[in-house]
C-alpha positions, -999 to 999 in steps of 0.1 A, spaced: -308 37 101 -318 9 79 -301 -29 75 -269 -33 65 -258 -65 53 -222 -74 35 -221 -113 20 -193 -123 4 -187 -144 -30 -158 -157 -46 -131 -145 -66 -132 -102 -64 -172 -97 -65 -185 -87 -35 -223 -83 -33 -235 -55 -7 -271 -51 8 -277 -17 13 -312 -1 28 -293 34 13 -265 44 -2 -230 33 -4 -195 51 4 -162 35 1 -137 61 15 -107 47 5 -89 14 12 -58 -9 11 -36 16 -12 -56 43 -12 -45 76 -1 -43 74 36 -25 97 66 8 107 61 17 80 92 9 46 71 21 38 35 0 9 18 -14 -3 49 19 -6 67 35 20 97 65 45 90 77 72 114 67 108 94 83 132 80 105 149 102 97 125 135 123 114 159 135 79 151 153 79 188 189 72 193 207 54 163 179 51 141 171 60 104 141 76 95 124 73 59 115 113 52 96 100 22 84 71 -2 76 75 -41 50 66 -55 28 83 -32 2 66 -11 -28 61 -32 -8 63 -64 3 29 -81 36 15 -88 47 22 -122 86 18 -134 102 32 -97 99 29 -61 120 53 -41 126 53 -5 144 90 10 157 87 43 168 115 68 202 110 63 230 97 37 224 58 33 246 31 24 248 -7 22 265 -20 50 271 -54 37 303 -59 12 287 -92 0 276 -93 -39 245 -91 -41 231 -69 -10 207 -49 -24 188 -22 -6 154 -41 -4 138 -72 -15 105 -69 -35 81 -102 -40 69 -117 -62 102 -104 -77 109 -81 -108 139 -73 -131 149 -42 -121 182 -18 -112 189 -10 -74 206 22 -64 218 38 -36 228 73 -32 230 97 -7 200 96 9 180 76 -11 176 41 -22 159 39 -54 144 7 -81 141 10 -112 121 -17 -131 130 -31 -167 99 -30 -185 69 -20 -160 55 -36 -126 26 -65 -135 -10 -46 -140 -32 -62 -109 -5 -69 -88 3 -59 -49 45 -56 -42 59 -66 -10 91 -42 -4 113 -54 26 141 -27 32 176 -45 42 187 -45 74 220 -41 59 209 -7 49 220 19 76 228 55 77 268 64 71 270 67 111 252 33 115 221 38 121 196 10 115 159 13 100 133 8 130 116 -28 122 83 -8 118 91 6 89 109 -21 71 76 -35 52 55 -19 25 36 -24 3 30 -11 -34 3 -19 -57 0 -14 -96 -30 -4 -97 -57 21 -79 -77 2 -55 -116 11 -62 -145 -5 -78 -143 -14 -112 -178 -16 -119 -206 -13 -97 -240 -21 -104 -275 -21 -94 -287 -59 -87 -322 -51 -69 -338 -20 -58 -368 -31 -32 -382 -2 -7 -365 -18 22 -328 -22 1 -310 -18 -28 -284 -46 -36 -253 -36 -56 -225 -57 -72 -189 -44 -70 -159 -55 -86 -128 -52 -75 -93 -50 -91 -84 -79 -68 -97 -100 -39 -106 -79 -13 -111 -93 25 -146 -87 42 -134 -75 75 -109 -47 51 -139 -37 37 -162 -36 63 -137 -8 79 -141 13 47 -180 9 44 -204 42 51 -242 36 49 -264 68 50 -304 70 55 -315 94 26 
C-alpha cells in the first residue's frame, strides 16, 4: 500500500494526499445502521427497552436524508406529555426554529414554519416529560439526535497534483468536518 497522508486547513477544505484513490463511505448524517441515527444511539426497531421504558420504533427523516419542514419521532407505544406546565413541548431543537409541536398517539411530531436553515446541523433533545400513557420514560441513550439540512458529501473535489508517488485532492465540504471523523470514513486502494 502506498502513503497516506490527511492535513487539515481551515474553514471546510480539507486537502488529502493520496498515493491512490479515494473512498468516503459515508459519514456524520449519512445513511448508517439501523442502531444509530445522525451519529447518536437508539434502541431498534422492535428491541426491548427493559422494564418501564419507551422505545422509539422510528425517526423521520431517515438517516442519511436531510431535514426539510418535519421531524417525527414514533415510539412503541401511545405517548403523552407528562408535564401540565405551558409550554412542555415534546423536544427541544437548537439553534431553535418556529415551528408547531404535536403529540398524538404514538408519535411526537414538528412541523417547521417556513423550512430548516440550508447548511445547518439540529440538535433534537426529546423531553423527559415525554413518557408512555403507563409511564414509561425514554432511555437517556436515546434522548439526543441529531438532524442535518443538508446531505453530508463533498461538494467539490478536485485534482491539486498528480505525481507518480500521489495524487493530492481538494475536498469541500458542506460544513467543517473534524479530522479524526473523517479519518474513520477514509478508504485508500493500490490500483
Amino acid at each position: 500500500m502506498r502513503h497516506l497522508k490527511i492535513e487539515h486547513y481551515s474553514g471546510s477544505a480539507l486537502v488529502l494526499l493520496l498515493g491512490a484513490a479515494l473512498a468516503i463511505a459515508g459519514c456524520a448524517e449519512a445513511p448508517q445502521a439501523p442502531s444509530v441515527q445522525n451519529g447518536e444511539s437508539v434502541l431498534l426497531e422492535g428491541e426491548d427497552a427493559g422494564p418501564g421504558e419507551l422505545s422509539i420504533a422510528g425517526i423521520l427523516p431517515l438517516p442519511g436524508e436531510p431535514v426539510k419542514d418535519r421531524i417525527v419521532f414514533f415510539f412503541d407505544a401511545p405517548v403523552a406529555l407528562a408535564s401540565e406546565e405551558a409550554g412542555v413541548q415534546p423536544f427541544t431543537i437548537e439553534p431553535p426554529v418556529p415551528g408547531q409541536f404535536r403529540v398524538d398517539d404514538n408519535f411526537a411530531a414538528f412541523d417547521v414554519h417556513e423550512r430548516f436553515e440550508k447548511d445547518v446541523l439540529y440538535r433534537v433533545e426529546l423531553s423527559p416529560d415525554l413518557t408512555s400513557e403507563t409511564g414509561a420514560r425514554i432511555p437517556a441513550e436515546s434522548q439526543t439526535h441529531r438532524f442535518a439540512s443538508y446531505i453530508f458529501e463533498p461538494r467539490r473535489m478536485w485534482e491539486i497534483e498528480d505525481q507518480p508517488d500521489r495524487v493530492v485532492l481538494g475536498m469541500l465540504f458542506p460544513v467543517s468536518v473534524e479530522l479524526d471523523a473523517l479519518r474513520e470514513h477514509l478508504e485508500v486502494e493500490d490500483l
